[in-house]
VMD Tcl script that builds the backbone (N, CA, C; Angstrom):
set m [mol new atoms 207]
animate dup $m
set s [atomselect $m all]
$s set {name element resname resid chain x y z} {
  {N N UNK 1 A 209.262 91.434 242.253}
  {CA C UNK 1 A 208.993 91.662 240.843}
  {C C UNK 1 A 210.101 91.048 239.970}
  {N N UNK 2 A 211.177 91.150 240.127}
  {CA C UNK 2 A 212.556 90.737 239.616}
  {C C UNK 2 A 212.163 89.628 239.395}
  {N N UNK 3 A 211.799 88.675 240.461}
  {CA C UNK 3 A 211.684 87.191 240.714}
  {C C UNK 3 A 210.739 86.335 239.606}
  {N N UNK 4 A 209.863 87.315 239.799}
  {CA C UNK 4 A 208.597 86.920 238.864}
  {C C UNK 4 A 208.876 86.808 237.101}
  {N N UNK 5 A 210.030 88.049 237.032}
  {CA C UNK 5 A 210.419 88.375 235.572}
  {C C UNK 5 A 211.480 87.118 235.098}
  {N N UNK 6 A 212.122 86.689 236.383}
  {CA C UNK 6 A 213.071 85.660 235.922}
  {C C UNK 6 A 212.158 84.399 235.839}
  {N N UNK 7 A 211.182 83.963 236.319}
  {CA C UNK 7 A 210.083 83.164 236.139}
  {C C UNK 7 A 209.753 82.947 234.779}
  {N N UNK 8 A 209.143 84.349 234.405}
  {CA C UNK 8 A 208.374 83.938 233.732}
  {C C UNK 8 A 209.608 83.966 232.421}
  {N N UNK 9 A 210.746 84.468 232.516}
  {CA C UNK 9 A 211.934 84.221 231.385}
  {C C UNK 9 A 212.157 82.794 231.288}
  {N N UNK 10 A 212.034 82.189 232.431}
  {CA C UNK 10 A 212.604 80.396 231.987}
  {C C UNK 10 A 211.474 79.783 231.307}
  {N N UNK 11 A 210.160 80.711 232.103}
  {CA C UNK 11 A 208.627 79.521 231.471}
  {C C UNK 11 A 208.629 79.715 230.145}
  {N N UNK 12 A 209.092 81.004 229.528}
  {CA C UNK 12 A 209.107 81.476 228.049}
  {C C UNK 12 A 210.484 80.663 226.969}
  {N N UNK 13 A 211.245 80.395 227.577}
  {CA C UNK 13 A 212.627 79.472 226.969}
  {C C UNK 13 A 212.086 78.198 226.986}
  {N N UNK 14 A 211.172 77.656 228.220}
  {CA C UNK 14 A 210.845 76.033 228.109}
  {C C UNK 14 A 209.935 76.147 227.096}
  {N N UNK 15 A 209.142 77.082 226.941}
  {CA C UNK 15 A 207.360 77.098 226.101}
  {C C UNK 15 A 208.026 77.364 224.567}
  {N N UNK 16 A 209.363 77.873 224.370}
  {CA C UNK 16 A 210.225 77.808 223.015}
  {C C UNK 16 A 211.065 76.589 222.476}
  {N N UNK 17 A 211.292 76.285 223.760}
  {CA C UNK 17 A 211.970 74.535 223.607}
  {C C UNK 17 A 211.024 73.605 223.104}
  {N N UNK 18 A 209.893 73.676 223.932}
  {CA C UNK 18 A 208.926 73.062 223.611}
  {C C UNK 18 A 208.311 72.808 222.329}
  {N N UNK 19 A 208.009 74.084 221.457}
  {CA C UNK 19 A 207.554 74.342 220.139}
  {C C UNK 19 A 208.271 74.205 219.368}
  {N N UNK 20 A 209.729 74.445 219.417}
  {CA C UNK 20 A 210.700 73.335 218.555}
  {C C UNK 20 A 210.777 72.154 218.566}
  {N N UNK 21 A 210.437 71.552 219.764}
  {CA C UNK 21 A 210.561 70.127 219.836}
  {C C UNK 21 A 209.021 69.929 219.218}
  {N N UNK 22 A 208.284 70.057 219.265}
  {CA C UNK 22 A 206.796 69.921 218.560}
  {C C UNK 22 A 207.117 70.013 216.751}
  {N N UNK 23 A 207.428 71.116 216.814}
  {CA C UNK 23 A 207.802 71.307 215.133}
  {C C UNK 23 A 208.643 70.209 214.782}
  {N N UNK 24 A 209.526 69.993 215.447}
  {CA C UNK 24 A 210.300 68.528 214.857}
  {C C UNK 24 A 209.892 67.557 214.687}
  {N N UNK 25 A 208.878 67.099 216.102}
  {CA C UNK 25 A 207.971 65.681 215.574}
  {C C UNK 25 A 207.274 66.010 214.310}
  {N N UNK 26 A 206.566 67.035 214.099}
  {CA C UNK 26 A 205.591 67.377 213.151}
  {C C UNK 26 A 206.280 66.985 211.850}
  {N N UNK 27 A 207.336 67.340 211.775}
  {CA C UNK 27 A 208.088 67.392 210.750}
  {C C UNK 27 A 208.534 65.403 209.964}
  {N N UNK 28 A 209.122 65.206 211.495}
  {CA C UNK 28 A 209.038 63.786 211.327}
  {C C UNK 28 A 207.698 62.829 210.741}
  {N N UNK 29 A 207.226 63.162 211.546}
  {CA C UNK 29 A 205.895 62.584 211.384}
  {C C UNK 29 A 205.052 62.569 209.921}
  {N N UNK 30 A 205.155 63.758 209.281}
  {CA C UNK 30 A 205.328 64.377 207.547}
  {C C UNK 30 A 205.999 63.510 206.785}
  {N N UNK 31 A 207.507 63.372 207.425}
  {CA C UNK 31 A 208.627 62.906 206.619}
  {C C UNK 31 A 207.861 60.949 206.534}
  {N N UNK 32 A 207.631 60.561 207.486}
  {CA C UNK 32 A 206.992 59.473 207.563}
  {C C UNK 32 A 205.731 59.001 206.966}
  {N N UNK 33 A 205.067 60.069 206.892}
  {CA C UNK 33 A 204.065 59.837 205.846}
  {C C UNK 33 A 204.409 59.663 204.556}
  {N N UNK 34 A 204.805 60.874 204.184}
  {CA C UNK 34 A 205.263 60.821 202.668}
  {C C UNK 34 A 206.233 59.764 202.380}
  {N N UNK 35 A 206.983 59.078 203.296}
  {CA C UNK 35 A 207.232 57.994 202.563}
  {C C UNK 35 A 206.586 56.659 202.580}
  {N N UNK 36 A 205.624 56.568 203.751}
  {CA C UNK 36 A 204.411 55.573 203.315}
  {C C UNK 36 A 203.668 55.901 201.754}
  {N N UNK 37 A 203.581 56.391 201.825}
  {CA C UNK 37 A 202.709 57.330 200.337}
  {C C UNK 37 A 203.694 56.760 199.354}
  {N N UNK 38 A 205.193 56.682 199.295}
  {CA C UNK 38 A 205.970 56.108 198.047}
  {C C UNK 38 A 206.450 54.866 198.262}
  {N N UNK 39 A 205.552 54.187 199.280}
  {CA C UNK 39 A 206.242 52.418 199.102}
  {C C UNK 39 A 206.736 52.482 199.993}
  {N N UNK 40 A 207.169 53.075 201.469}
  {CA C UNK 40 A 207.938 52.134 201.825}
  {C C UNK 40 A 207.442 51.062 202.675}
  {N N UNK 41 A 208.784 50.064 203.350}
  {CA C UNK 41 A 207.961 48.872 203.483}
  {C C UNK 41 A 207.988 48.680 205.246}
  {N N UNK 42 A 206.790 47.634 205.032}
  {CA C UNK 42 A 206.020 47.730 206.727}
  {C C UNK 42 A 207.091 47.511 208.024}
  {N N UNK 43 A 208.356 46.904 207.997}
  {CA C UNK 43 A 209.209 47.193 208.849}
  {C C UNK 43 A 209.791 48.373 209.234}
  {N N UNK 44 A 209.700 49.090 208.044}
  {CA C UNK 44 A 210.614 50.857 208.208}
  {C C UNK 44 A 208.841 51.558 208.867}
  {N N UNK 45 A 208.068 51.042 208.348}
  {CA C UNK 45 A 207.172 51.804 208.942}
  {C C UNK 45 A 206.409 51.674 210.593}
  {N N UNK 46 A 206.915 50.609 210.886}
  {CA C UNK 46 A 206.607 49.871 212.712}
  {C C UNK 46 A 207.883 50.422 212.955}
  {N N UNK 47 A 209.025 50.683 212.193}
  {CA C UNK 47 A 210.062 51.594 213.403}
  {C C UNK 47 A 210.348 52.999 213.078}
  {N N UNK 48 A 209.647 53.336 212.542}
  {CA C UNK 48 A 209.270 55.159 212.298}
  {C C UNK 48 A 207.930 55.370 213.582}
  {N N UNK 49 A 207.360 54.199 213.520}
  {CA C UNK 49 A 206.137 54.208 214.572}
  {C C UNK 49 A 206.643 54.098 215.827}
  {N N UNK 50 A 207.302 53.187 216.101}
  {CA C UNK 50 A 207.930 53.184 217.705}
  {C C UNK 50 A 208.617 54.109 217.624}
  {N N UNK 51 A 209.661 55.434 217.013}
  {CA C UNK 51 A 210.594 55.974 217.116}
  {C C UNK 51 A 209.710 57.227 217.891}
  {N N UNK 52 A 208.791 57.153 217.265}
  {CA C UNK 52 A 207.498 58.167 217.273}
  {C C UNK 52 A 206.939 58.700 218.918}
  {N N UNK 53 A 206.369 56.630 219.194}
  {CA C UNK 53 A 206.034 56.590 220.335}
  {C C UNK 53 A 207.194 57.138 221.528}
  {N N UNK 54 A 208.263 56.528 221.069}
  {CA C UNK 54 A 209.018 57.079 222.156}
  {C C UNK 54 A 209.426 58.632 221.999}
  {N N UNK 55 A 209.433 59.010 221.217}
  {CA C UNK 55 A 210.030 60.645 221.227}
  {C C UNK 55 A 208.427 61.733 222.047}
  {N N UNK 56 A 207.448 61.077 221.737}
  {CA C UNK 56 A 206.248 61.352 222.179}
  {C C UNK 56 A 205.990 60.958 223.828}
  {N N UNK 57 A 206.670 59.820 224.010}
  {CA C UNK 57 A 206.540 59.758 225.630}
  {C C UNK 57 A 208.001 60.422 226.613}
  {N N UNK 58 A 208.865 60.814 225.609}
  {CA C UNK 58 A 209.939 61.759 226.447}
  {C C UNK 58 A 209.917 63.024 225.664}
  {N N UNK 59 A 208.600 63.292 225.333}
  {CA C UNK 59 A 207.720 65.039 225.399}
  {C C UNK 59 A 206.832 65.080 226.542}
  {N N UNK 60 A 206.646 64.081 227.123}
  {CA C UNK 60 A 205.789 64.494 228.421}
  {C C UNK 60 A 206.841 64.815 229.833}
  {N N UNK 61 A 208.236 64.790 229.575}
  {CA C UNK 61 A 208.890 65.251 230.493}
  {C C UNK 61 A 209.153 66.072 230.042}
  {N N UNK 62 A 209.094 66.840 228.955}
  {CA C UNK 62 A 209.464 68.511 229.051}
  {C C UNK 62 A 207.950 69.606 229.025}
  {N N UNK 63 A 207.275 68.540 229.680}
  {CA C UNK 63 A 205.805 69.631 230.065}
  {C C UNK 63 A 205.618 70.332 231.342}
  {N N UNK 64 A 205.056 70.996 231.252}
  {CA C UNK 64 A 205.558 72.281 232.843}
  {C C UNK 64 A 204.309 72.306 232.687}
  {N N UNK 65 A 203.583 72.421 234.243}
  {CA C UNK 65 A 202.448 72.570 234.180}
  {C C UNK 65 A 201.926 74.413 234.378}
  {N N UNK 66 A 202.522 75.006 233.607}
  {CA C UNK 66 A 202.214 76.117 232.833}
  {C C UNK 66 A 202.186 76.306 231.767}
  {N N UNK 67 A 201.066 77.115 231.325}
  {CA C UNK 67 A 200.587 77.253 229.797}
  {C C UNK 67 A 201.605 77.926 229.135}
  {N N UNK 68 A 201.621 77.807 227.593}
  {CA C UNK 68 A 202.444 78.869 226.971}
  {C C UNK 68 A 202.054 79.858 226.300}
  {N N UNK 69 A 201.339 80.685 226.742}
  {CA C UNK 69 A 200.706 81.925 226.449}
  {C C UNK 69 A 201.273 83.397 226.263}
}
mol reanalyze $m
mol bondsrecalc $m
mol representation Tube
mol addrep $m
C-alpha cells in the first residue's frame, strides 16, 4: 500500500509539472498571437513558430503513459 501511495505521489507531481508546462505554452502561444494581431513581422513570426515546434516536441518527453486524473 505504501508503495502504491508513493506511486501515485510522483504520477501526481509529473501530472502538475505537466499542467504548468501546458499553461506556459498556452501562454506563449497567446503572447504570439497577439503580437501577430499588432504587426509583427514574418521572421519574428517563423521563429515564435519553430520555438513552438520545439518546446512542443520536448513535451512529448515529459508524457507518462498515465492519465492525470
Amino acid at each position: 500500500m505504501q508503495e502504491i501511495k508513493k506511486q501515485n505521489d510522483i504520477l501526481k507531481a509529473t501530472c502538475y509539472d505537466y499542467e504548468d508546462f501546458l499553461r506556459s505554452l498556452q501562454k506563449k502561444v497567446q503572447d504570439g498571437e497577439d503580437k501577430v494581431e499588432n504587426g509583427m513581422g514574418e521572421s519574428k513570426l517563423e521563429e515564435l513558430q519553430n520555438a513552438r515546434k520545439q518546446e512542443q516536441e520536448e513535451s512529448v518527453m515529459l508524457r507518462t503513459p498515465h492519465s492525470c486524473g
